[in-house]
C-alpha positions in Angstrom: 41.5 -3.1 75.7 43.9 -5.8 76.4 40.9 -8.3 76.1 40.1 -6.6 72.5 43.6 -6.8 71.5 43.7 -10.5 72.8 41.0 -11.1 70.8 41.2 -9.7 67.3 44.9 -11.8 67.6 42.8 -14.6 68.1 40.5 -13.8 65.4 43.1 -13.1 62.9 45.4 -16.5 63.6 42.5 -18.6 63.1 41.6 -16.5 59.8 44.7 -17.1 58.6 44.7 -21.3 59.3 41.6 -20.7 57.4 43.0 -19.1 54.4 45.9 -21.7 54.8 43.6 -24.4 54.8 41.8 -23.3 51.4 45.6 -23.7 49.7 45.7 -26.1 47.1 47.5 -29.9 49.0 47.5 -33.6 47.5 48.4 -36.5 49.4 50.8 -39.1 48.3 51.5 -42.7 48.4 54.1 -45.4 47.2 53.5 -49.1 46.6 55.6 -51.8 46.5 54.0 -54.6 45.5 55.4 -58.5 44.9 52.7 -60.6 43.1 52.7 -64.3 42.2 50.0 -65.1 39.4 48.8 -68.6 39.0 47.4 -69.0 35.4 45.5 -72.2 35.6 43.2 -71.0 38.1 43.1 -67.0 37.7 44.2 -67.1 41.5 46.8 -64.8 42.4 48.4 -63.7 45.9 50.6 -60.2 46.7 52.4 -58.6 49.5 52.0 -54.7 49.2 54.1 -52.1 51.5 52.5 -48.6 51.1 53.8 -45.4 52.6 51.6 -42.8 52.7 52.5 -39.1 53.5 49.2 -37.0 54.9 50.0 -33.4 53.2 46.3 -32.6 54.4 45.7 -30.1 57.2 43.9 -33.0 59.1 44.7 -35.7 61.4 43.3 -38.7 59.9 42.2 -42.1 62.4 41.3 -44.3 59.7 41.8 -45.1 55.7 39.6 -46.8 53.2 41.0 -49.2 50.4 39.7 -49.8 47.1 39.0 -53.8 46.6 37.2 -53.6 42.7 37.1 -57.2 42.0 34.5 -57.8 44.7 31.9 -55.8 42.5 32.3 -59.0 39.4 30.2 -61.1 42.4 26.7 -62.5 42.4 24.4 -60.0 44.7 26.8 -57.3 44.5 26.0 -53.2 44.0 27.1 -53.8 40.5 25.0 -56.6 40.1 21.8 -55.2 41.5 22.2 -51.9 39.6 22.4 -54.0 36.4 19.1 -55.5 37.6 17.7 -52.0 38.2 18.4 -49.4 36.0 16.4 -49.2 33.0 19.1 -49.2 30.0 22.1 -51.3 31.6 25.4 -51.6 29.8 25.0 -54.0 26.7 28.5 -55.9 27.8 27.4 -56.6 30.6 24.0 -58.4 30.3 22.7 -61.0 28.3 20.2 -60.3 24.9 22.0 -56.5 25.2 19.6 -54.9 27.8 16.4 -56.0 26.2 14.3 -56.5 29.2 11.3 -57.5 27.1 13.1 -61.0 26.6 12.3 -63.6 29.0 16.3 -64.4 29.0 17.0 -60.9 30.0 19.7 -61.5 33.0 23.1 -60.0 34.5 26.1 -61.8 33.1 27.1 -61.1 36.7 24.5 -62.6 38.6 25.5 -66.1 36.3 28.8 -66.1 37.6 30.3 -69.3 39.5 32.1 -69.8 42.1 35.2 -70.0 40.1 33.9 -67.2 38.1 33.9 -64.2 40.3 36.4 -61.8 41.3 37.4 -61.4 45.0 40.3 -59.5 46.3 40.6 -60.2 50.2 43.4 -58.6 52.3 44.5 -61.2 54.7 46.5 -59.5 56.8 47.0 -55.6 57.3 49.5 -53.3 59.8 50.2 -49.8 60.5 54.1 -49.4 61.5 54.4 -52.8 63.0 50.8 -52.4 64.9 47.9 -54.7 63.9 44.7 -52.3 62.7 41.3 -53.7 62.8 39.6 -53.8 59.2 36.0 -54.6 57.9 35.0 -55.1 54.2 32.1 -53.4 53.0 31.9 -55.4 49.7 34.5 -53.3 47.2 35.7 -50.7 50.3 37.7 -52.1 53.0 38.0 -50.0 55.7 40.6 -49.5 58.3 40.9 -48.1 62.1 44.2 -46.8 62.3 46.3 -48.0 65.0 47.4 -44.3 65.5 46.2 -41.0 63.7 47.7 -40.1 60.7 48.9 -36.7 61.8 49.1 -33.8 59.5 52.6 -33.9 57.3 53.4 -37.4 58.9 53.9 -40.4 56.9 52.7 -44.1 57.6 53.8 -47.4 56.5 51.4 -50.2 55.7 52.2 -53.5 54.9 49.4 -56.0 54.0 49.1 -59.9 52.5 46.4 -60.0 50.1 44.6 -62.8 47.8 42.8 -62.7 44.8 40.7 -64.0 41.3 40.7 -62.8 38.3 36.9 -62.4 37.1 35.7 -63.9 34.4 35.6 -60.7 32.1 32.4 -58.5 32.4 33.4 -54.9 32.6 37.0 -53.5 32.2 39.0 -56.7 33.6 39.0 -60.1 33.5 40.1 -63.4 31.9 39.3 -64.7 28.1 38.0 -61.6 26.9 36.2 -61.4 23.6 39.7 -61.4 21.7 40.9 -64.5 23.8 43.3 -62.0 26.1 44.0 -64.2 29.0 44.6 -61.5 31.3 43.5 -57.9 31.5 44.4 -56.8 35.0 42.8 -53.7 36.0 41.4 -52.6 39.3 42.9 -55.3 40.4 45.1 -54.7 43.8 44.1 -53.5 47.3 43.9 -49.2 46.0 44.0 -47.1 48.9 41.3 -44.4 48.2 42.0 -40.8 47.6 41.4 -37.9 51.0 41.3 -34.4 49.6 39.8 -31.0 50.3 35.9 -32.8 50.2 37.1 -35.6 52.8 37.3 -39.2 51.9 36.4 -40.2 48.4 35.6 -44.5 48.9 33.0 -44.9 46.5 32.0 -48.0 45.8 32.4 -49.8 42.6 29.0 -49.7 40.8 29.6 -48.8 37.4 31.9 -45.6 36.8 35.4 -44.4 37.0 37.9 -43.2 39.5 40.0 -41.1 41.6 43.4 -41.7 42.9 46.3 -40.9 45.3 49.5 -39.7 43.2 52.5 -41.6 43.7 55.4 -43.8 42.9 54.6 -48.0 42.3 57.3 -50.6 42.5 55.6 -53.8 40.9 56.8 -57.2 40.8 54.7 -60.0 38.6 55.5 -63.5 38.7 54.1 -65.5 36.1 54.2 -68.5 34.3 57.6 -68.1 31.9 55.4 -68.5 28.5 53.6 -65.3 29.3 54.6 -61.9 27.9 53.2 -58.7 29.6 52.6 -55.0 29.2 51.1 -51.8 31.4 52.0 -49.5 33.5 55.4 -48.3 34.2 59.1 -49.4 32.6 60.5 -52.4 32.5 63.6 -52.8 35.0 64.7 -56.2 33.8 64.4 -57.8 30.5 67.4 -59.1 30.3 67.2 -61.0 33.9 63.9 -62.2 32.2 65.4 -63.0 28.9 62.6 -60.7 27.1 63.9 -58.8 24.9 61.8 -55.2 24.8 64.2 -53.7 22.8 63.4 -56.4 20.3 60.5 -55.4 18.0 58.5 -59.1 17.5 60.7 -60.7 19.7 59.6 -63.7 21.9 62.5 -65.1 23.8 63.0 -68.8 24.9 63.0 -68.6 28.3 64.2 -70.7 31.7 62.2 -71.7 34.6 58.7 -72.2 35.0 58.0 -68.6 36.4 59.8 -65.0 35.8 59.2 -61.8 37.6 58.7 -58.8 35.5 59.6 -55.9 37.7 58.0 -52.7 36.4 59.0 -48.9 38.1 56.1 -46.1 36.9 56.9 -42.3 38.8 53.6 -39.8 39.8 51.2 -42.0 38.3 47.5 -42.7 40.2 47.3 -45.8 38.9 48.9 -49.2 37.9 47.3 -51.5 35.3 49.0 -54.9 33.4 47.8 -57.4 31.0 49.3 -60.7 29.9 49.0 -63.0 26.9 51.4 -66.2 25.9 50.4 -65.0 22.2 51.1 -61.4 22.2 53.0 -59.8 19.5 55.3 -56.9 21.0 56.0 -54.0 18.7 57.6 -50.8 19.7 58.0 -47.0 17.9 60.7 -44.8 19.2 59.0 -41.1 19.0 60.4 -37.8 18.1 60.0 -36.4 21.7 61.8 -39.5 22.9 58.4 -41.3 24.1 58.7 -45.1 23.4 55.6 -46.2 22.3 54.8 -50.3 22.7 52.2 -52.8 21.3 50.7 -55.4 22.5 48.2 -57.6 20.4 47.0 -61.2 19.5 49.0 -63.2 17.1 46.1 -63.1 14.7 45.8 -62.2 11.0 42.4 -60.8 11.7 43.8 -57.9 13.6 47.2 -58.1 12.8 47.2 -55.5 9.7 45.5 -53.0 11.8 47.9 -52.6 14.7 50.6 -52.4 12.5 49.1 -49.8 10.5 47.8 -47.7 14.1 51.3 -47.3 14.8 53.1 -44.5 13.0 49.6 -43.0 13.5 49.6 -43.1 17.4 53.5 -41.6 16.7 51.1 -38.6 15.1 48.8 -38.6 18.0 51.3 -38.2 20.3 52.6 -35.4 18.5 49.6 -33.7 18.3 48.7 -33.7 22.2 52.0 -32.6 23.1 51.5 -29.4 21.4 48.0 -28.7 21.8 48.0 -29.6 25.6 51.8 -30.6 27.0 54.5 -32.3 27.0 53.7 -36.2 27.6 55.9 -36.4 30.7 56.9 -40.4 31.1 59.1 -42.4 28.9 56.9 -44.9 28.1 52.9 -45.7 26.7 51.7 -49.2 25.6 48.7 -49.6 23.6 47.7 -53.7 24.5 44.7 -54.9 23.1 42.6 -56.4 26.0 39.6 -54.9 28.5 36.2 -54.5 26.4 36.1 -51.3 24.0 38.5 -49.2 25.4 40.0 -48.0 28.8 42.7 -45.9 29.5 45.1 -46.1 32.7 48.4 -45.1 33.8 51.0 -44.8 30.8 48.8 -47.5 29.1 45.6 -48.3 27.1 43.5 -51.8 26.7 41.5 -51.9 23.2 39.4 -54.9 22.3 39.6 -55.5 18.5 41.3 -54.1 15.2 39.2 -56.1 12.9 38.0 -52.5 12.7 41.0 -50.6 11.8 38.7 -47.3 11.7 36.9 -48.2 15.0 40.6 -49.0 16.3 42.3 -45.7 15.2 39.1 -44.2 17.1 39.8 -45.9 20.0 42.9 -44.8 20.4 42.4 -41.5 20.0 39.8 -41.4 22.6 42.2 -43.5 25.2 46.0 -42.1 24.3 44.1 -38.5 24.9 43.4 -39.9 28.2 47.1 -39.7 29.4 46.4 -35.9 29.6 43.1 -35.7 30.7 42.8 -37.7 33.5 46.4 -39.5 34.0 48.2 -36.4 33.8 45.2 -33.8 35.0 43.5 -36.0 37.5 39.7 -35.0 38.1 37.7 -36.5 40.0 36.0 -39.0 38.0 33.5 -40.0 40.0 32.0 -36.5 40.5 32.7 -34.6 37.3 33.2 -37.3 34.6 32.4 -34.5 31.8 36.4 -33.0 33.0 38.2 -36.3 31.7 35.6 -37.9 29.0 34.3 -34.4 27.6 37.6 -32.9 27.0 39.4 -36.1 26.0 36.3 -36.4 23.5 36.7 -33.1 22.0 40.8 -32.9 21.6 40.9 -36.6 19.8 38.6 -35.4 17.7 40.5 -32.4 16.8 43.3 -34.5 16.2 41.6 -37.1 14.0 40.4 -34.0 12.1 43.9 -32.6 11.5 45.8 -36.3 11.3 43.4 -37.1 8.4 42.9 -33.5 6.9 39.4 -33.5 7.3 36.8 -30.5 7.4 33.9 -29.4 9.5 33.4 -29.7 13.2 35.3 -32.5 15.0 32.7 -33.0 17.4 29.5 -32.1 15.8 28.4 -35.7 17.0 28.6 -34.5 20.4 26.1 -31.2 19.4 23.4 -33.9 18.5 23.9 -35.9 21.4 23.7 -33.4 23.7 20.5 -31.8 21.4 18.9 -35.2 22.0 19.0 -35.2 25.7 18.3 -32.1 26.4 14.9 -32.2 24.4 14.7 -35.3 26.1 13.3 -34.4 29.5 15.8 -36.9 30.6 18.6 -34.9 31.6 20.2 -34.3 34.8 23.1 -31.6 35.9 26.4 -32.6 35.0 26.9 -32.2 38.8 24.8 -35.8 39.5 27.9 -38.4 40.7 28.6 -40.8 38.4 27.0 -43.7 39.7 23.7 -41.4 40.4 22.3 -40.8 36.5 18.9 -42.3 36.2 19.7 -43.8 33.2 23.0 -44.6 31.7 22.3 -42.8 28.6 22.3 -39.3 30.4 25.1 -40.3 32.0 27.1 -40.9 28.6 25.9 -38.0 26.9 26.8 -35.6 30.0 29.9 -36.9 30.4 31.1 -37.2 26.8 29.2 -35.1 24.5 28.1 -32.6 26.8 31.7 -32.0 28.4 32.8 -32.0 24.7 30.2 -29.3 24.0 31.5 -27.4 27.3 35.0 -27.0 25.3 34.0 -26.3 21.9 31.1 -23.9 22.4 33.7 -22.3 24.9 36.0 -21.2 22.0 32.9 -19.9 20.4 32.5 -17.3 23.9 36.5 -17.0 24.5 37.4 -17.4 20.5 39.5 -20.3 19.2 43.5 -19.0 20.0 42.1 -17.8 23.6 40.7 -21.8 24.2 44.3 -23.4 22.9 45.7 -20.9 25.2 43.5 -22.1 27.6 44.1 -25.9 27.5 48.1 -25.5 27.2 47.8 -23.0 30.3 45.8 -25.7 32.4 48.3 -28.6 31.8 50.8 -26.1 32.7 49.5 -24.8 36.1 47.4 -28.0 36.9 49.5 -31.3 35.5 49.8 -33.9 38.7 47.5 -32.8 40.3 43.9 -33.0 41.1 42.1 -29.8 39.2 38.3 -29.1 39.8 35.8 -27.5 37.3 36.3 -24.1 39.2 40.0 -24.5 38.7 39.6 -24.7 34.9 37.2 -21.9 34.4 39.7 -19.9 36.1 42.4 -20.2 33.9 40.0 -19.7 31.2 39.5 -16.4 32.9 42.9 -15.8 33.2 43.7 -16.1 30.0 41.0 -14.4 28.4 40.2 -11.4 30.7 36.4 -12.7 30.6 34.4 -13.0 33.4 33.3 -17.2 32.5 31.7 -18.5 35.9 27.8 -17.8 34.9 29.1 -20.8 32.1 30.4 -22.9 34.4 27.5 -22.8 36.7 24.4 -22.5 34.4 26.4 -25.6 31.9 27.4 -27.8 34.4 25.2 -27.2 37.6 21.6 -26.7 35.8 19.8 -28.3 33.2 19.2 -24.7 31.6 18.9 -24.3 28.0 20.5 -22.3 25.4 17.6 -20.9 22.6 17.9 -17.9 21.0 15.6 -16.4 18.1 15.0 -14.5 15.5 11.6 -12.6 16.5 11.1 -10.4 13.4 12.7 -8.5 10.6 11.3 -5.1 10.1 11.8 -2.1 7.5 13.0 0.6 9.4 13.8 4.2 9.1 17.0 3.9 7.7 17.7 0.4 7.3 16.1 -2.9 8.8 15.2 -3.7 12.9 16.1 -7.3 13.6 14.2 -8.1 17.2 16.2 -10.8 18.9 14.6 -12.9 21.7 16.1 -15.0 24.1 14.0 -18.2 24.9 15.8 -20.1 27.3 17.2 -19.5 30.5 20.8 -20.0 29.9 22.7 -16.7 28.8 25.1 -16.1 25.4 26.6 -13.7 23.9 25.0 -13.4 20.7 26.7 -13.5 17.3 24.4 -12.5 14.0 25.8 -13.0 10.6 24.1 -10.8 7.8 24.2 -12.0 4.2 23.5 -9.5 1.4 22.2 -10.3 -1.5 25.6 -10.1 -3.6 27.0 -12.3 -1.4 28.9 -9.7 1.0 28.4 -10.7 4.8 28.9 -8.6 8.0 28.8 -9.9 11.4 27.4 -8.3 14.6 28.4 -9.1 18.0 26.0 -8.9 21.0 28.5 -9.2 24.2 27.0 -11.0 27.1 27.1 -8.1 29.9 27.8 -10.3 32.9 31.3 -11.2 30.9 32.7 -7.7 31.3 34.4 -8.5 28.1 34.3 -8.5 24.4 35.7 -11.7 21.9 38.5 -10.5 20.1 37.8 -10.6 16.3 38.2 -13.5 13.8 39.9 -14.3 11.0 39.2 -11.9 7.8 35.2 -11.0 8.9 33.8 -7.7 8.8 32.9 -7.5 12.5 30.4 -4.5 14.4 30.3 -5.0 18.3 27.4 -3.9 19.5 25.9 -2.7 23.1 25.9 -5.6 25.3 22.8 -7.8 25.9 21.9 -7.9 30.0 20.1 -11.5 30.0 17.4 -10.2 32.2 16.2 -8.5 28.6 14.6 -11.2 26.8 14.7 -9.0 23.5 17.3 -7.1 21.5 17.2 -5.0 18.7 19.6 -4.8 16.4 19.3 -1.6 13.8 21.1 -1.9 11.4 21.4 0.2 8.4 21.1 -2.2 5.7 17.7 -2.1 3.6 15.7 -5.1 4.3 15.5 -5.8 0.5 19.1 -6.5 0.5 19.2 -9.1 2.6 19.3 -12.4 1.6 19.3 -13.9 5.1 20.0 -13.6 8.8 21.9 -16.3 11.3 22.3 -16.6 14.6 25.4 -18.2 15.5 26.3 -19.0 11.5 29.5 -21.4 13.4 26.7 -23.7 14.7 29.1 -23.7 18.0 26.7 -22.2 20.7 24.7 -25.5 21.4 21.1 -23.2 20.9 18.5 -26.5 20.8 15.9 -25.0 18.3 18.3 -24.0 15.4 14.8 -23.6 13.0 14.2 -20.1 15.0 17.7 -18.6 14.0 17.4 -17.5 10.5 15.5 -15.9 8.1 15.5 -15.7 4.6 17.3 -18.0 2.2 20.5 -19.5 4.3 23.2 -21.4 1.9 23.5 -24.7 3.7 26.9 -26.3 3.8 
């Protein structure tokens, strides 16, 4: 008995580590860093002291750092995958991808000697103790001179060098617009450890993941230069820059000044500088200062002055319709190619475009939230930060400029086009693992988009803005996963949701529903339903009489347990639920088949069915 007893103690302690261990932990790290940027030769060096606290339940015996700039190097993953895949990015080849032409090359593969990017550390220690350390291109990794034990912290303090690319994807020197600097990805970045282990992916092509924290950052750069990025200020006046000058460049002493910049919980830091920048700023109802940073050119001039009270409107918009924007500060600096967001900041190339600009920053100020604020792991589920960040700008550009229709209908046809394709993979395939860049776009952007819209089509409209302002509420600072948004989805609604998380994003299943026939009945009309594809809906059918009257019928998905509350002013019959295992449904209805000028499925257009030709009948009005 006592060995039973001994033993079902035993049992139940290490059930309950167990459970323990499932609970939600991050890790954390703070940098201070001291840089000193030489501007003739794109050559920089930096000291960086890291703490960093292991809140996992694990004792860790070695690290991995993040050293990006090695990818912008002849030979490299980056450059090889541009030599490989089959539709490389445009910006970063020559003759835009066209492989037919004999000139076809990587811009990286052309690079010189004084053209790459490197970022070496030079020296590295662990509380005073040497470690070892071996680069494996853009991951350096690090045997700990002792393990990292759970709930202990560490110091490291490294020496490291570096060159500033010249610019081919994201950072770089002399972009396009003539920005001297865009420095992003561009310091030793220790790599995120989490509930899946280690994430040290190298740098191919994609995004990121990060390790919350504080970052102290010192820049010291040739006086003439005038910077923005990440975090606030903590000395213009020791500078003799004044930020709280709108337009203002300062005469200044000395050959070099060090900006010192302070950012709190951010996963990032990110900086560009320019001796020609124009610096605007916007204080913001909610108190957020908003800064710009752009070329002293007429071409572009007109357009960031005008994407400023409109950015004030953005803001606005977000803070409502997800959260709060938690940090004092967000600079919009034009830099980088297209647009990339980072840590309370955003580089845009252009604003010859004002249009293309406003777009732009949509896209990257909605980026604060879904990604800097709610930070998925972008490397494995890209669809969480570019899907939702596609579909909320777009909602805001909507209301901003008082448009109609759907926001993202874009995203419907891209997604239609790969999915008829035969080119699509699961929205589960890493990042850096899509065959072809186009799936990997359209998964990520217009798919995840799809994912939220056609989500407010299965939960209804006020139960998805519940949804989103419920996430940044339970999930901001953190790391979420896709099973951690579904949930509150769940939550929120009362609906059962995770056959849609897991037949969307973890199958290549498609959504096609049908009208089968319309048949005279006894006492009114049998409409036969038919599902064609293998991914389950509930089923919405919108019947227009012939003087104009409409009724709708709801077909609740069974495995959802639930019915969508009713909207707006519709006349609305919920019907018995449609098990998806039943390929057919009919609906009686008692309507005379002669009255009926036509039948929809879906009349919102928001369930992404790819054969839309098989969901009417009779004469639908076209909008």
């Amino acid at each position: 008995m006592k060995k039973l007893i001994f033993s079902m103690a035993f049992l139940a302690s290490v059930f309950a580590q167990a459970q323990n261990n499932t609970g939600y932990w991050q890790q954390h790290v703070d940098y201070d860093m001291d840089v000193d940027m030489d501007v003739e030769n794109y050559q920089y060096t930096g000291t960086q002291e890291l703490v960093y606290t292991n809140n996992s339940p694990d004792t860790l015996n070695r690290v991995f750092y993040h050293m990006f700039f090695n990818a912008f190097q002849p030979g490299s993953e980056m450059d090889s995958r541009l030599q490989d895949i089959n539709d490389p990015d445009g910006r970063m080849v020559n003759n835009k991808g066209d492989r037919q032409n004999p000139d076809y090359e990587s811009r990286i593969s052309k690079l010189n000697e004084d053209e790459i990017g490197y970022l070496r550390a030079t020296s590295l220690t662990q509380d005073g103790k040497e470690v070892t350390m071996g680069d494996e291109e853009t991951i350096l990794i690090v045997n700990l001179a002792e393990p990292i034990l759970p709930g202990k912290s560490t110091t490291f303090k490294m020496e490291f060098e570096g060159q500033v690319p010249v610019q081919i994807r994201r950072s770089g020197r002399n972009n396009a617009d003539d920005v001297a600097l865009s420095m992003t990805q561009w310091y030793p970045k220790l790599a995120e450890y989490d509930f899946e282990g280690w994430h040290a992916d190298p740098y191919i092509a994609r995004e990121f993941h990060g390790v919350w924290g504080d970052f102290d950052v010192t820049i010291n750069i040739d006086k003439d230069y005038i910077i923005g990025g990440t975090g606030e200020l903590q000395n213009p006046k020791e500078i003799g820059y004044g930020y709280e000058e709108e337009g203002t460049k300062v005469k200044r002493k000395g050959k070099k000044l060090a900006w010192n910049f302070k950012a709190e919980k951010v996963h990032d830091f990110a900086w560009a500088a320019d001796p020609e920048f124009i610096h605007d700023k916007l204080e913001t109802e909610s108190g957020v200062t908003l800064h710009f940073l752009y070329k002293d050119d007429a071409k572009v001039k007109d357009a960031w002055k005008r994407i400023q009270p409109e950015t004030a409107k953005l803001l606005a918009f977000f803070n409502e319709h997800i959260g709060p924007y938690p940090w004092p500060q967000y600079s919009i600096i034009q830099g980088g190619d297209g647009g990339m967001e980072y840590a309370m900041c955003t580089l845009i190339t252009g604003g010859e475009d004002y249009n293309s600009l406003l777009g732009t920053t949509a896209h990257e100020f909605a980026h604060s939230w879904f990604q800097q604020l709610l930070g998925t792991n972008e490397s494995e589920h890209p669809w969480m930060d570019e899907g939702f960040t596609t579909y909320i700008s777009g909602l805001a550009q909507k209301t901003i400029k008082g448009t109609s229709g759907n926001p993202v209908s874009g995203s419907y046809r891209g997604y239609n086009y790969i999915a008829t394709s035969g080119k699509e993979q699961p929205q589960t395939t890493h990042g850096d693992r899509y065959d072809i860049n186009t799936a990997y776009s359209i998964a990520a952007y217009s798919k995840g988009s799809v994912f939220l819209a056609q989500l407010g089509y299965i939960i209804g409209q006020e139960n998805l803005a519940k949804t989103l302002n419920r996430y940044y509420d339970e999930w901001k600072f953190k790391h979420p996963t896709p099973n951690d948004f579904i949930r509150v989805a769940e939550k929120v609604s009362g609906a059962e949701l995770n056959w849609y998380l897991n037949d969307w994003t973890r199958t290549t299943n498609k959504i096609d529903y049908a009208i089968n026939s319309v048949e005279e009945a006894e006492n009114g009309t049998k409409i036969t339903l038919e599902r064609k594809g293998l991914m389950p809906m509930p089923v919405e059918v919108t019947v227009t009489m012939n003087d104009g009257s409409k009724k709708l019928y709801y077909m609740p998905l069974r495995m959802m347990r639930w019915e969508k509350p009713a909207e707006g002013d519709v006349d609305r019959e919920v019907r018995e639920d449609w098990a998806w295992a039943m390929p057919t449904y009919d609906l009686n209805i008692d309507t005379p088949k002669e009255a009926i000028k036509s039948i929809e499925i879906d009349e919102s257009q928001l369930m992404a069915d790819i054969s839309r030709n098989n969901n009417t009948y009779g004469e639908v009005d076209s909008e």
